[in-house]
Backbone as JSON, one array per atom type, in Angstrom:
{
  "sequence": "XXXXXXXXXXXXXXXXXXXXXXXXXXXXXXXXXXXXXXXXXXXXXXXXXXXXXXXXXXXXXXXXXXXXXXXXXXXXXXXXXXXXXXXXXXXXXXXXXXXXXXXXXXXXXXXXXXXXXXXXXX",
  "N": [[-21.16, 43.91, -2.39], [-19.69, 42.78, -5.46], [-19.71, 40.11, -7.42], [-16.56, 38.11, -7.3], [-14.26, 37.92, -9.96], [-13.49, 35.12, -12.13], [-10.49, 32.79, -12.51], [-8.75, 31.15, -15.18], [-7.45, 29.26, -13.17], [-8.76, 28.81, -10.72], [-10.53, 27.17, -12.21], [-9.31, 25.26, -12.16], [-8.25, 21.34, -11.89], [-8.42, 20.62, -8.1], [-5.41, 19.04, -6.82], [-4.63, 15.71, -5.33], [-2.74, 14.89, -2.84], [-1.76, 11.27, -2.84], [-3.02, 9.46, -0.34], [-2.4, 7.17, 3.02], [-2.58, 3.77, 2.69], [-4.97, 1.26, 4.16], [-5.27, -1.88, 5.4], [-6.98, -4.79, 6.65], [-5.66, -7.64, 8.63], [-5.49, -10.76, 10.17], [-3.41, -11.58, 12.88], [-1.72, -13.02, 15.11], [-1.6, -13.26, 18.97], [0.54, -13.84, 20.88], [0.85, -16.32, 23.63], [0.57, -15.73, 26.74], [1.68, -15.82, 30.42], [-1.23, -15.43, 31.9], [-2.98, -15.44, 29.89], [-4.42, -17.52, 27.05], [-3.06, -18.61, 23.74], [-4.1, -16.23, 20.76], [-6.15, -15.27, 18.04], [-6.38, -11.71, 16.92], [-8.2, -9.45, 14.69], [-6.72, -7.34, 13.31], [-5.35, -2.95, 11.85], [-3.98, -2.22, 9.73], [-1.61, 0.08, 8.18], [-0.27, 1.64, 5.11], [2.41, 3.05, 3.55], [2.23, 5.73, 0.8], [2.44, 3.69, -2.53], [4.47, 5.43, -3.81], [5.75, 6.42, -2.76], [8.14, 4.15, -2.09], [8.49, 3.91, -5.04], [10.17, 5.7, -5.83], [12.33, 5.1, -4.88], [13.26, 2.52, -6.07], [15.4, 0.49, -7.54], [16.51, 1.22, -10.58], [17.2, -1.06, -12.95], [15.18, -2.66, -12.25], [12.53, -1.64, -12.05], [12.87, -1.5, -14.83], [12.91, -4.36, -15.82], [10.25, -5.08, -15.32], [8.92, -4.13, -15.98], [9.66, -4.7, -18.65], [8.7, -7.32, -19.28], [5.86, -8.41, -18.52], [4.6, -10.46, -16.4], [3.43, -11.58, -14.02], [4.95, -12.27, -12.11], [7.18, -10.99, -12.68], [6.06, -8.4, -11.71], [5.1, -8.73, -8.72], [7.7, -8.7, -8.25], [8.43, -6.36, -8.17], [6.49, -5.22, -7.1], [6.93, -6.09, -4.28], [9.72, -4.62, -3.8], [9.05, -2.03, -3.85], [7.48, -1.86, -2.09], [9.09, -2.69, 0.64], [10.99, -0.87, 0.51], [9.52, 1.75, 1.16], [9.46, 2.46, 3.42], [7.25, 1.26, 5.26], [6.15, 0.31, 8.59], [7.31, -2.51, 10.23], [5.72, -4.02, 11.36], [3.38, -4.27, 9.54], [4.68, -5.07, 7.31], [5.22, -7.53, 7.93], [2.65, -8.51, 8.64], [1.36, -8.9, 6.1], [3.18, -10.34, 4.74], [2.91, -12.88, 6.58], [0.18, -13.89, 5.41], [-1.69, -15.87, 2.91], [-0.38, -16.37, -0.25], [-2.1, -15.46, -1.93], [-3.86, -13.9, -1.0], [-1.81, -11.94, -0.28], [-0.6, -11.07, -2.69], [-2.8, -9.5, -3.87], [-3.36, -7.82, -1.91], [-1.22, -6.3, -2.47], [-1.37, -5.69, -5.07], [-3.67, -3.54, -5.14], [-2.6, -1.68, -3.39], [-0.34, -0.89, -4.84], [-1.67, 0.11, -7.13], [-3.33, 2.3, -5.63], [-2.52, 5.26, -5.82], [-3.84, 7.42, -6.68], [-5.03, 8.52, -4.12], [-6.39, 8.12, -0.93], [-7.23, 4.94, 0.4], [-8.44, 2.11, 1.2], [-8.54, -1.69, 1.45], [-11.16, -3.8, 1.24], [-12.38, -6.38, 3.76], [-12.41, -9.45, 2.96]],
  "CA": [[-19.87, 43.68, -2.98], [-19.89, 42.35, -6.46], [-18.58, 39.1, -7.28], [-14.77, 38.02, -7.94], [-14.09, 37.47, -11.71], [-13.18, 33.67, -11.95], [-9.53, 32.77, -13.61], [-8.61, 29.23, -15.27], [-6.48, 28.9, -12.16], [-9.99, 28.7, -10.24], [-11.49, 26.21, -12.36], [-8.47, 24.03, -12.2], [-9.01, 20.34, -10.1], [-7.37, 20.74, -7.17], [-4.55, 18.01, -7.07], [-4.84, 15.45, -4.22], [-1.97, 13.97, -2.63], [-1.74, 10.5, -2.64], [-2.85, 8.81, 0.82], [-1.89, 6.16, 3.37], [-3.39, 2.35, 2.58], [-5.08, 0.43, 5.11], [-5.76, -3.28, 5.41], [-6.64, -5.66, 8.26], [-5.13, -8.92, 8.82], [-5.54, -11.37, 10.9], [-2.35, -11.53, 14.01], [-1.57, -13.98, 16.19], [-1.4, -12.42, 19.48], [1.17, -15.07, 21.46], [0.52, -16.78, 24.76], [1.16, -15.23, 28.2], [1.02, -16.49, 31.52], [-2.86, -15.66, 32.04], [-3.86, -15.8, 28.45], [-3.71, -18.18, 25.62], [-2.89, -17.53, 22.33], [-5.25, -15.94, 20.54], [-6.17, -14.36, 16.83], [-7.27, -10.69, 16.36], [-8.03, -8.71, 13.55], [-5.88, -5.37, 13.39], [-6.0, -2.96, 10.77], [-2.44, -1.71, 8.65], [-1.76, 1.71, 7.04], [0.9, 1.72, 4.34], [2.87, 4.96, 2.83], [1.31, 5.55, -0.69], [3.39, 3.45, -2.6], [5.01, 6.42, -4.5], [7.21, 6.78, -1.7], [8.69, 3.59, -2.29], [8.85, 3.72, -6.03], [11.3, 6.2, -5.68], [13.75, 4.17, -4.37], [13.26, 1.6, -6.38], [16.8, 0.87, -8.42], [15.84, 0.8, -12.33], [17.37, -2.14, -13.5], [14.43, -3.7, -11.04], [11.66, -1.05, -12.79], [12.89, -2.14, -16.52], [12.93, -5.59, -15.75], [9.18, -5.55, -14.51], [8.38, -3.02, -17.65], [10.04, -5.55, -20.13], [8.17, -8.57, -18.36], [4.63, -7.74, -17.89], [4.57, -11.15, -16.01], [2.67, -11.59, -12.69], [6.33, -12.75, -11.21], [8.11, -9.55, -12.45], [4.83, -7.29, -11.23], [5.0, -8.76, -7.54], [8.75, -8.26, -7.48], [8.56, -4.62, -8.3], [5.57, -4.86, -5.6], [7.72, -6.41, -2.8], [10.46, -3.9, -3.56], [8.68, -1.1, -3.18], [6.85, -2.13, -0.25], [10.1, -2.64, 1.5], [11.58, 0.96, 0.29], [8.74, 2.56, 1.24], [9.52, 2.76, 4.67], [6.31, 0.8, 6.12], [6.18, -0.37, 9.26], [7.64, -3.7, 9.83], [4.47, -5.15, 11.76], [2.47, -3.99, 8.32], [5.17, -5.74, 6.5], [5.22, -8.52, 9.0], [1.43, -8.82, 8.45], [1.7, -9.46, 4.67], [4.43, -11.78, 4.96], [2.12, -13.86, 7.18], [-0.76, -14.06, 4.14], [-1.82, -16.54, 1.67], [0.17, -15.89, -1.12], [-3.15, -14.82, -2.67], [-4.22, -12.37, 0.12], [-0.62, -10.85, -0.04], [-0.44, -10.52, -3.71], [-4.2, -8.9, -3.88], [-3.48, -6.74, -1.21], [-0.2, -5.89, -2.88], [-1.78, -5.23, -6.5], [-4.28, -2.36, -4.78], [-1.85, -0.85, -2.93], [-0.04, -0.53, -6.07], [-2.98, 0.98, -7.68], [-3.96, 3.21, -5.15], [-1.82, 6.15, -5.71], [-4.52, 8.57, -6.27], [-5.81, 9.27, -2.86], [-7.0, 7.68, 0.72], [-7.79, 4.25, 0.36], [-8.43, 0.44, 1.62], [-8.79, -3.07, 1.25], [-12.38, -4.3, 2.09], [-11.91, -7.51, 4.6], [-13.67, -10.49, 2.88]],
  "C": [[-20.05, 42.83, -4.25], [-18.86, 41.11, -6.52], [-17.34, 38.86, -7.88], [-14.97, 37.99, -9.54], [-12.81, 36.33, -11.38], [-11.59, 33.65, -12.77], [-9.41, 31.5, -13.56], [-7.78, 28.82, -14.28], [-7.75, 28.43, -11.13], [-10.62, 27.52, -10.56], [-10.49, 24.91, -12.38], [-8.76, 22.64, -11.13], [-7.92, 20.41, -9.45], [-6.47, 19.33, -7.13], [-4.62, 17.42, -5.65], [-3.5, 14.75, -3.96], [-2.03, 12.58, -2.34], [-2.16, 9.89, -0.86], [-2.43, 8.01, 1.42], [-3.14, 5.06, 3.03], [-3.27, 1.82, 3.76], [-5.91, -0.94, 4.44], [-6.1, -3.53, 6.93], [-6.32, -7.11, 7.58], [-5.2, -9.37, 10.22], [-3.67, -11.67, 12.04], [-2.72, -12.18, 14.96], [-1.05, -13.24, 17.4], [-0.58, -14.24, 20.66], [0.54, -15.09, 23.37], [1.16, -15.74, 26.14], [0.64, -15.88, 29.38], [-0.31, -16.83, 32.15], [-3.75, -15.72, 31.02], [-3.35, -17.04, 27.89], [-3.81, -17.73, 24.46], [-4.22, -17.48, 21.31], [-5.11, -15.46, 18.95], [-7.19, -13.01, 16.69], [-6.98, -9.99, 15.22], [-7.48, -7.37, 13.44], [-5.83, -4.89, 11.9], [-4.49, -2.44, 10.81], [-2.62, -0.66, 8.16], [-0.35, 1.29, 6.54], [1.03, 3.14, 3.87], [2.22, 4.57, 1.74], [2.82, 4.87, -1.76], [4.35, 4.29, -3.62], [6.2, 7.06, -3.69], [8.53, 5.45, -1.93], [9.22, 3.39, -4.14], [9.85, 4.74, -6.51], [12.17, 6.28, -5.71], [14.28, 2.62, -4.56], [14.75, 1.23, -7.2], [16.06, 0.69, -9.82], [15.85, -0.22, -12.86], [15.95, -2.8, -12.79], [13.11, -3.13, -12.03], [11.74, -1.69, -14.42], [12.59, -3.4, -16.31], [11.18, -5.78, -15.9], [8.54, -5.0, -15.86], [8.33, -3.96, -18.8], [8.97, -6.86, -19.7], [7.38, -8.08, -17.7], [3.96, -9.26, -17.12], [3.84, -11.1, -14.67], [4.29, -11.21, -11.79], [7.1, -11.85, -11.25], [7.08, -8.22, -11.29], [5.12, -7.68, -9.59], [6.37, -8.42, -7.24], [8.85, -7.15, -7.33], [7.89, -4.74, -6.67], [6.62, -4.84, -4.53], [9.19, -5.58, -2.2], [10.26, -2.55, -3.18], [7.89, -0.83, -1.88], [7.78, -2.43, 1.07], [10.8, -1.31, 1.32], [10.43, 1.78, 0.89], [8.55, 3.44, 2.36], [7.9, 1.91, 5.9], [6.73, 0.23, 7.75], [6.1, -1.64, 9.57], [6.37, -4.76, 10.57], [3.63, -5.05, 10.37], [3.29, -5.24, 7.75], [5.03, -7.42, 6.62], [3.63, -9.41, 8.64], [1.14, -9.68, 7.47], [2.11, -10.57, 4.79], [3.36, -13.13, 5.3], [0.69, -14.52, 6.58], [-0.43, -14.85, 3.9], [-1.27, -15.7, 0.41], [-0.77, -14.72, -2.4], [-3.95, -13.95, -2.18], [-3.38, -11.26, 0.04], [-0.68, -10.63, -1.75], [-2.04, -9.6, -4.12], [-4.07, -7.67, -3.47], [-2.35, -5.37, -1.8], [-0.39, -4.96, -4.38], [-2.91, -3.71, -6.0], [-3.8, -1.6, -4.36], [-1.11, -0.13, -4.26], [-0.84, 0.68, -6.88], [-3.53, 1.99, -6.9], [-3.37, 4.7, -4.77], [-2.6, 7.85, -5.89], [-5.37, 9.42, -4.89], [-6.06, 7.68, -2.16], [-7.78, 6.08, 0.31], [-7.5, 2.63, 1.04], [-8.58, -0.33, 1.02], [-9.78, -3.39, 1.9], [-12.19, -5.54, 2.27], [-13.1, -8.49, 3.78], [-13.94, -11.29, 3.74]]
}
């Protein structure tokens, strides 16, 4: 059988959808009658945040656009990370960060809209 004849539809890159983000964080796992309280490490998946930027309102997007500020940049973050639909232990997780763990984790997520990716645990 002779081979196909190729068309620029062929050599095109296939387009990847965005993936979910994972982290771990540290969780306090509370006391119970035969335990005490304890800390384990669990790991987080977030939607890609393209789900939340969506549903972001504009005035909130311009603001952050006009004001390339750290302080506008994390609010955008924290709004789309609440639109996004995450799960509120993920969110929960965050929250419970050093302001400099949660904004880190927050700036990659951001950034990671091309495909499948994490946060490596330092």
């Amino acid at each position: 059988m002779p081979p196909t004849r190729r068309t620029p539809q062929d050599r095109r890159k296939a387009t990847t959808k965005p993936g979910p983000f994972t982290f771990k964080a540290d969780v306090v796992v509370p006391a119970t009658r035969t335990q005490d309280e304890k800390t384990v490490s669990r790991t987080f998946t977030l939607p890609p945040a393209s789900s939340g930027a969506g549903k972001v309102k504009g005035r909130l997007l311009r603001d952050a656009a006009l004001d390339s500020s750290p302080v506008s940049q994390v609010a955008l973050g924290l709004a789309m990370l609440e639109a996004c639909g995450a799960e509120k232990e993920a969110i929960d997780a965050l929250y419970d960060m050093t302001s400099e763990q949660m904004t880190d984790i927050l700036d990659q997520w951001m950034r990671n809209d091309s495909g499948d990716g994490s946060v490596p645990q330092s």
